[in-house]
Short mmCIF file of the C-alpha atoms (twelve columns), coordinates in Angstrom:
data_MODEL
# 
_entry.id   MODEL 
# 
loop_
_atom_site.group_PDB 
_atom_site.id 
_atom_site.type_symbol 
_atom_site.label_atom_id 
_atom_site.label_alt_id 
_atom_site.label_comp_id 
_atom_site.label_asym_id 
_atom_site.label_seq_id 
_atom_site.Cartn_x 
_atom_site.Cartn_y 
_atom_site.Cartn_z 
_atom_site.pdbx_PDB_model_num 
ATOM 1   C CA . UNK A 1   123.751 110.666 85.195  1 
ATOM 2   C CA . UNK A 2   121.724 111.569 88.322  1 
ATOM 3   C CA . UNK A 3   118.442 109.852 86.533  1 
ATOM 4   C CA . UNK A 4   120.284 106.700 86.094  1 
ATOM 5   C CA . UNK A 5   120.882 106.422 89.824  1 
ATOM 6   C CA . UNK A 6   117.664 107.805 90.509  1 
ATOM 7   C CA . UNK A 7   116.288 104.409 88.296  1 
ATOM 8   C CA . UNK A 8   118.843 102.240 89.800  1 
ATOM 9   C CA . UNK A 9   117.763 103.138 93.332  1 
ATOM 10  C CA . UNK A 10  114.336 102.524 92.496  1 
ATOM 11  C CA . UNK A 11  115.345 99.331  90.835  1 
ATOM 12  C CA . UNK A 12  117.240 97.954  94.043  1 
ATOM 13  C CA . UNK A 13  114.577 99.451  96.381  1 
ATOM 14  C CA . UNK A 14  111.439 98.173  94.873  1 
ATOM 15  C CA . UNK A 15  113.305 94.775  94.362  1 
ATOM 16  C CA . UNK A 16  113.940 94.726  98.113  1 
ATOM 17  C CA . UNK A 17  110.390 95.518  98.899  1 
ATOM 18  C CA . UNK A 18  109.581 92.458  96.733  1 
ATOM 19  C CA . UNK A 19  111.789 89.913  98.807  1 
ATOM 20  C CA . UNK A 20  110.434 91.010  102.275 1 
ATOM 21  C CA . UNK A 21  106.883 90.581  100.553 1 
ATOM 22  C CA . UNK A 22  108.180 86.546  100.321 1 
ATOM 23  C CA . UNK A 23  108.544 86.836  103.941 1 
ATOM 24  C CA . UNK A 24  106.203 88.887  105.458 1 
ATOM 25  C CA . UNK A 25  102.274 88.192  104.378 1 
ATOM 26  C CA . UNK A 26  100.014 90.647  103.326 1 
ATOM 27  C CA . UNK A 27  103.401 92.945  101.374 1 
ATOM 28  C CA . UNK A 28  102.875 91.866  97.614  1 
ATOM 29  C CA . UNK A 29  105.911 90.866  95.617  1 
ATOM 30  C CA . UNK A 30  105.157 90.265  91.909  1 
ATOM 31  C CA . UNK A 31  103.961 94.131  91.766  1 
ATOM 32  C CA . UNK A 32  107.727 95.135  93.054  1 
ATOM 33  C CA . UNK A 33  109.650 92.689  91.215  1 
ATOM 34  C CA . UNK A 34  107.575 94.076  88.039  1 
ATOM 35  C CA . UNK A 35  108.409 98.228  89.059  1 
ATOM 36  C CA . UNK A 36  112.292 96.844  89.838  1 
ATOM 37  C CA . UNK A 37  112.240 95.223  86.379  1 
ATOM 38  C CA . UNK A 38  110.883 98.580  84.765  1 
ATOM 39  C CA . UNK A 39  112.954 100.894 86.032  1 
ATOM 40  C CA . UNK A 40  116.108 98.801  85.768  1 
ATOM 41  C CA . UNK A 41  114.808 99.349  81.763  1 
ATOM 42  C CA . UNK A 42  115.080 102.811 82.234  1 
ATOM 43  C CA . UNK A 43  118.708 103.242 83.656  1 
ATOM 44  C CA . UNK A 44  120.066 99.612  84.144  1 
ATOM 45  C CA . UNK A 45  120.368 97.091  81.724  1 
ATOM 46  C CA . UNK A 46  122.565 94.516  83.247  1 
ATOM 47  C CA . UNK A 47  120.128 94.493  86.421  1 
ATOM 48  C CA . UNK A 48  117.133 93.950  84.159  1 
ATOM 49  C CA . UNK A 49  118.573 91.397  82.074  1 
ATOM 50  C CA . UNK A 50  119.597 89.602  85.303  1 
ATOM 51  C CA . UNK A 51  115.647 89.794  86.196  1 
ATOM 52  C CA . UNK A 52  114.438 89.146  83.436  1 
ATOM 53  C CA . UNK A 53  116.979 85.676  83.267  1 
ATOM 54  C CA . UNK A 54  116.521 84.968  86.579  1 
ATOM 55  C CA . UNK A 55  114.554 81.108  87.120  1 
ATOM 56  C CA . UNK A 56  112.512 82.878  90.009  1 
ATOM 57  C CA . UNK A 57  111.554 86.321  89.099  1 
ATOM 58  C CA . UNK A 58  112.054 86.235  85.365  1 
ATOM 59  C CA . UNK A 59  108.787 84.407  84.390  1 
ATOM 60  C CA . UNK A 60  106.701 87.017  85.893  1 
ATOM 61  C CA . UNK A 61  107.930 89.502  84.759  1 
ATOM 62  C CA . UNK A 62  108.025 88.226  81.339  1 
ATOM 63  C CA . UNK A 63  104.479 86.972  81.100  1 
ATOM 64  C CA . UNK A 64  103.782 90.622  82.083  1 
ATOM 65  C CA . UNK A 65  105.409 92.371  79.958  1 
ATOM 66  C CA . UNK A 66  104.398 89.811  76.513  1 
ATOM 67  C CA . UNK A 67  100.822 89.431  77.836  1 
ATOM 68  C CA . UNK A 68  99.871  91.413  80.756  1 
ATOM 69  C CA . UNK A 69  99.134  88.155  82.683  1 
ATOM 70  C CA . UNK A 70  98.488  87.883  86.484  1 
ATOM 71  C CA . UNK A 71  98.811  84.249  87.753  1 
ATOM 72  C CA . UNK A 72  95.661  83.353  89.331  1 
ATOM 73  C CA . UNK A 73  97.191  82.267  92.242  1 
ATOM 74  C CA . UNK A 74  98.123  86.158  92.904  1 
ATOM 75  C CA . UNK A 75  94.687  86.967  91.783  1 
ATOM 76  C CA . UNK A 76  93.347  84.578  94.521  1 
ATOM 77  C CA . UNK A 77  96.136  85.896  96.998  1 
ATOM 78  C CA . UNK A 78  95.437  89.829  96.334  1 
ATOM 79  C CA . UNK A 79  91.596  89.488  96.749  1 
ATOM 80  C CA . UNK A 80  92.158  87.981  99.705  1 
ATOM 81  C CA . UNK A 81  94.195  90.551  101.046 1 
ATOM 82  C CA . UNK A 82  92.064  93.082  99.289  1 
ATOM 83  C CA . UNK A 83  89.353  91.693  101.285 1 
ATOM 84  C CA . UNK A 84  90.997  91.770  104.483 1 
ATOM 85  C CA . UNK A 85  91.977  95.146  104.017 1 
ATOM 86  C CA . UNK A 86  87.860  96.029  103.849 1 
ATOM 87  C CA . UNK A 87  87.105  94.258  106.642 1 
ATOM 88  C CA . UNK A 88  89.847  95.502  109.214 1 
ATOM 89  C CA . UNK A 89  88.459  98.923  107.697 1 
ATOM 90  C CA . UNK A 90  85.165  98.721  108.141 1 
ATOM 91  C CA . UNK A 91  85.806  97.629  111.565 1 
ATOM 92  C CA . UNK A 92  87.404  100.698 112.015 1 
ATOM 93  C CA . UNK A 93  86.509  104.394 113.231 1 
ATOM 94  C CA . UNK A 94  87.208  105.475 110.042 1 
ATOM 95  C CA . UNK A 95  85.049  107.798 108.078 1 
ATOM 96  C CA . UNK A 96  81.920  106.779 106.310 1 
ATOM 97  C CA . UNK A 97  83.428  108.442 102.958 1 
ATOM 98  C CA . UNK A 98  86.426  107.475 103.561 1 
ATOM 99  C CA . UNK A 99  85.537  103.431 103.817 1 
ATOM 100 C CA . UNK A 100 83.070  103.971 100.891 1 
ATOM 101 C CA . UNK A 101 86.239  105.693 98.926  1 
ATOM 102 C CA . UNK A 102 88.550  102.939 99.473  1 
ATOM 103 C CA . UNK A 103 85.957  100.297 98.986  1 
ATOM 104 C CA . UNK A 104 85.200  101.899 95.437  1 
ATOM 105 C CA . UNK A 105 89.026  101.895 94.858  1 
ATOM 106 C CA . UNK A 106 89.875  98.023  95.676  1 
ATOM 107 C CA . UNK A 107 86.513  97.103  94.183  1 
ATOM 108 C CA . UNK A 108 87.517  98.744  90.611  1 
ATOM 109 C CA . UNK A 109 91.287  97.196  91.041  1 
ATOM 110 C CA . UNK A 110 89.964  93.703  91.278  1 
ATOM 111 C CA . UNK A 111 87.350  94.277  88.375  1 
ATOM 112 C CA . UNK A 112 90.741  95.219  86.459  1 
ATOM 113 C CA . UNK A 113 92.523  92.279  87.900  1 
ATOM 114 C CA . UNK A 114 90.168  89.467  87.414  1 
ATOM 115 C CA . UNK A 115 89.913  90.735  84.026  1 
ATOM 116 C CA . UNK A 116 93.446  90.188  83.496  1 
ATOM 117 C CA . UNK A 117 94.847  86.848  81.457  1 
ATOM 118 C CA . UNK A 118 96.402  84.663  83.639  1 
ATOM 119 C CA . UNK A 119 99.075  82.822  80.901  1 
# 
């Protein structure tokens, strides 16, 4: 019983992370709308079949989950972010390994992202 709330928590909190990402740039929402969707799987059904049907969020979700497509208009939308991210970093005080890390990091996700289908 305490997992299911445990899911369901992470459902509604993830889900709310997604809608302030519509509002505030920079805070993705597809990738919170897709970890609300999964673990609504885990210990909600009603919730996910509400996602899953609803006109807005349901066709992401569902393209991920049948093809593991990214739109290429998020693909566009995280590299840009991606590559603000570097900059505002390298720009930084930061440390030398610790830029290089994180540039390895974001490099390698958008390798995996661009590599993604997008319908």
């Amino acid at each position: 019983m305490l997992l299911n709330w445990c899911w369901r928590l992470l459902a509604l909190g993830s889900l709310a992370l997604g809608l302030i990402g519509v509002l505030l740039p920079g805070l993705p929402t597809v990738p919170f709308v897709l970890l609300s969707a999964f673990a609504a799987g885990k210990g909600w059904p009603q919730f996910e079949r509400w996602l899953l049907q609803h006109p807005h969020f349901g066709p992401p979700v569902q393209q991920w989950r049948q093809h593991g497509a990214v739109p290429r208009r998020a693909k566009w939308l995280a590299s840009l972010m991606m590559a603000l991210s570097l900059s505002l970093l390298w720009y930084s005080s930061q440390a030398l390994w610790l830029q290089l890390l994180v540039s390895a990091i974001l490099s390698l996700v958008l390798i995996w992202l661009w590599r993604r289908p997008e319908r």
